[in-house]
N, C-alpha and C positions, 0 to 999 in steps of 0.2 A: 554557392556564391559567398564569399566574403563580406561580413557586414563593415557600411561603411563608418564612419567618424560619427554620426548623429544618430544612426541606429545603438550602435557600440554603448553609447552615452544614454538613451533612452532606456535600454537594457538593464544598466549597472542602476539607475536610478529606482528599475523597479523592483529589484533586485535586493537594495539597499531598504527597499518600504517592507517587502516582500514581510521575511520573517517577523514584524511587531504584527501585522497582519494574519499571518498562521497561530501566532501564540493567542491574540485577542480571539481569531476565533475557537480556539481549542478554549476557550473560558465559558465561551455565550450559555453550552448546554450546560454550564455549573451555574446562569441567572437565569436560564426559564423558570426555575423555581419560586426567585423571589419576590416579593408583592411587587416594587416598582418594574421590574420588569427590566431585559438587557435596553433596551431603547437608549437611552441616553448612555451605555457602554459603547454601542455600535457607533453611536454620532460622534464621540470621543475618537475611537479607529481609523472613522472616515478622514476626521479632521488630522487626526497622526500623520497619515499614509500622506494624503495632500500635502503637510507642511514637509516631510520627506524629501517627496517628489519633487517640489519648489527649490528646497537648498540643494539639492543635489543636483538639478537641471541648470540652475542660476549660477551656482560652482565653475560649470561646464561650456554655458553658452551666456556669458553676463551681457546686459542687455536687452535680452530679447524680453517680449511682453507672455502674458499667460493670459488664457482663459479656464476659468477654476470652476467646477462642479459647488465648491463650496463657500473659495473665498472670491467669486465674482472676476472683474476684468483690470488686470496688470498691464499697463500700455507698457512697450518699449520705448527705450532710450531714440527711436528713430523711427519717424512716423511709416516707414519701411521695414521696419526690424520685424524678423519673424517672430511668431509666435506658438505657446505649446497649448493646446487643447489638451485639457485634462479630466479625465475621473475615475477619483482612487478609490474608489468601491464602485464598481457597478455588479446590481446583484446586492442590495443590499439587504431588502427582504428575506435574499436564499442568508445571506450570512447570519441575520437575526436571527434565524431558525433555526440555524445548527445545519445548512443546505449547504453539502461542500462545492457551489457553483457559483462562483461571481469572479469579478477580474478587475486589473490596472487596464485604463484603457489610455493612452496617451499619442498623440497628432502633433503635427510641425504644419503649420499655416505659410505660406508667404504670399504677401499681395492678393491673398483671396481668395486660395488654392492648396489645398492638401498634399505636401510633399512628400509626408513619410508620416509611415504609424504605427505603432506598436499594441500589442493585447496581451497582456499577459495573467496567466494560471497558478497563482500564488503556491495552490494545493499540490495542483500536475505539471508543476512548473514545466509549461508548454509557455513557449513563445512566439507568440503569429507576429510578423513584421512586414511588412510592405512599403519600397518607395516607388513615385510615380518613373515609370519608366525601366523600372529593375525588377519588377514581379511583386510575389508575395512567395513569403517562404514558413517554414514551422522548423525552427531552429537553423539546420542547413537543408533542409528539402525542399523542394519547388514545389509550393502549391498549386492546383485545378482546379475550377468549380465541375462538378458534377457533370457526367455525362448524359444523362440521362433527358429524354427529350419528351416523352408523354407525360403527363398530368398523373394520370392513373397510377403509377408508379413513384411519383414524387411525394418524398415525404419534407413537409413544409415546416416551419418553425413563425411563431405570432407573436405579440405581446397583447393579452387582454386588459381593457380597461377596469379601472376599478375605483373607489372612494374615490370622487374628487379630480381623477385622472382618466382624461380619454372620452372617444365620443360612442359609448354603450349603444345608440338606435345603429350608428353607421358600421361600427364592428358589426353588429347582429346580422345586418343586408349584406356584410363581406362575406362572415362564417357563412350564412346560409347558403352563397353562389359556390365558394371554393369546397367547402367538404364533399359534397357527393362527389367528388371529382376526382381526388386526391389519395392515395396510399395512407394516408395519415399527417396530423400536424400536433406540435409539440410546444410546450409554452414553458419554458424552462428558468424564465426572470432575469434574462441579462441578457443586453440587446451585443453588446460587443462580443461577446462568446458566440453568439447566432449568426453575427454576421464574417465572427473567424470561422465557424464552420461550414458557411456557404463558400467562401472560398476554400477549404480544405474537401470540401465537396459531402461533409459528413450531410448537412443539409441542403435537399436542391433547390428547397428557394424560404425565402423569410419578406413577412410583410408587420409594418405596425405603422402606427401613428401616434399622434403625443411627443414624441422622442426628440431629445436637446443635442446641441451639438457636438456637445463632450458624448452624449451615448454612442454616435453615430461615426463621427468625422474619422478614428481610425479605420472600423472598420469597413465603411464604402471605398474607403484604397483597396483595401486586400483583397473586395471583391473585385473588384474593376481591375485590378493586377495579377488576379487568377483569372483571368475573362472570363469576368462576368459582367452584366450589366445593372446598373442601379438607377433608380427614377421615382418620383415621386409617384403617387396614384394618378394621377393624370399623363402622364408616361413622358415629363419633362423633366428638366434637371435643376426643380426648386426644392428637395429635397430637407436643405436646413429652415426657407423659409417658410415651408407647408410643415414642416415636421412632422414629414410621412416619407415610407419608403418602402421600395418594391427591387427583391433583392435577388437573380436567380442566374440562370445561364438561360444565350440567347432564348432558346427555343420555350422554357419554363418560363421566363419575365413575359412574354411574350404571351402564356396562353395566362399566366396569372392574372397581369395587368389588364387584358379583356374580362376577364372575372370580376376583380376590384374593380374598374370603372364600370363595369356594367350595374354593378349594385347601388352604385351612387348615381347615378341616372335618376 
C-alpha cells in the first residue's frame, strides 16, 4: 500500500533525526570509559532527535500541537488541531550502553484517538507504520500479529521494573503466574520496538506497566491494525490512564490477560 501524506511526513521527519542519532551512538562506546560517564551525552541526543523531529513536523503540518517525551505539551493553534505524540529515544538505557536497540516512536492524536503511527529503526532502518483503518505495514508489507494460539508456545516480551520505576511486588505475582506457562519471555528495553513486533508477529504477546504515552500510543495502532488486541490488565480500554498493557493476538491476550489478572487478585 501507498503511504499516505502524514505517514510520508512522519517518515522523512525521522528520517531527518535518524542519522545525528547513528553517529551520537557510534560515540557512546568511546564514553563508557570516562569518569562522568556518557549520561549527559545521551540526554543531549535525546534532546537533538526531539528538537528535529518538532521542526521537521511543524514545517509539514503548522499548527498542530505536540506531546513531547522531553519538552512536555505544545497545544495547537485550534483546540481541535491534531496532535503528534512523540519519543525520540525510546530505549535509552539500550543506547547508553552501546545496545543497538531503541527507536523514534512518533503518533498523530485527534479528538482523543490515535490515527496514525510510526516506529522507527535508526540502526535497521525498519519502518513499522500504521493508520487506523489501513493496517500496519513494515516498509510496504502487510503486517500480522502472530498466529499462534497456546501459551506453551508463545514467546512473550515484558518491561521489568527498576530504580524508582514500576510496581516490583505486582510484576513478581505476574512473572510467577505467566512463566511456567509460556515458551519464553524477553525484556529487551524498548516498549515501541515490542509492541512493532507484536504486530509483525516476531513477538506473540507483550505486557508491562509504568508506560507513558509517547512509549505506547504508536505502537497499540500497529497492533490493533495487524489484529491484534490491546487492553489494559484489567482487560478494558484505559490503557494510557492505567499505564498498563496487554498486547497479543485474540487467542494469546485472552489466556494472558487471565494470567495478569489473576495475580492481582
Amino acid at each position: 500500500m501507498s503511504q499516505s501524506a502524514i505517514i510520508t511526513v512522519m517518515e522523512r521527519a525521522c528520517r531527518k533525526a535518524a542519522p545525528r542519532l547513528r553517529r551520537d551512538f557510534g560515540e557512546v562506546s568511546q564514553l563508557q570509559v570516562s569518569r562522568k560517564g556518557p549520561a549527559d551525552f545521551v540526554s543531549q541526543a535525546d534532546r537533538a532527535a526531539e528538537n528535529t523531529l518538532v521542526e521537521e513536523l511543524q514545517k509539514a503540518r503548522p499548527g498542530w500541537g505536540f506531546l513531547l517525551e522531553e519538552g512536555g505539551e505544545i497545544p495547537g493553534e485550534e483546540a481541535d488541531s491534531p496532535r503528534f505524540i512523540i519519543d525520540p529515544l525510546d530505549g535509552t538505557s539500550n543506547f547508553l550502553h552501546g545496545i543497538p536497540h531503541f527507536a523514534i516512536s512518533i503518533a498523530v492524536e485527534h479528538l482523543g484517538v490515535v490515527v496514525a503511527g510510526m516506529i522507527y529503526q535508526p540502526l535497521t532502518d525498519e519502518s513499522f507504520w500504521a493508520e487506523r483503518g489501513r493496517g500496519a505495514w513494515l516498509h510496504n508489507a502487510r503486517l500480522r500479529v502472530s498466529g499462534r494460539r497456546d501459551l506453551d508456545q508463545a514467546l512473550l516480551a515484558t518491561g521489568i521494573p527498576y530504580m524508582g520505576h514500576g510496581k516490583q511486588a505486582e510484576f513478581e505475582s505476574i512473572l510467577h503466574n505467566v512463566m511456567p506457562e509460556v515458551a519464553g519471555i524477553r525484556r529487551f528495553g524498548a516498549a515501541s520496538l515490542d509492541l512493532a513486533w507484536v504486530a509483525a508477529g516476531r513477538f506473540d504477546g507483550f505486557w508491562e506497566q509504568g508506560l507513558s504515552h509517547w512509549d505506547v500510543a504508536a505502537g497499540m495502532l500497529l497492533v490493533k491494525e495487524a489484529g491484534g488486541f490491546v487492553t489494559d490488565f484489567r482487560g478494558s480500554e484505559q490503557m494510557v490512564e492505567r499505564r498498563e498493557v496487554i498486547a497479543a493476538n485474540d487467542q494469546i491476550h485472552s489466556r494472558l490477560h487471565r494470567l495478569v489478572a489473576g495475580a492481582l487478585r
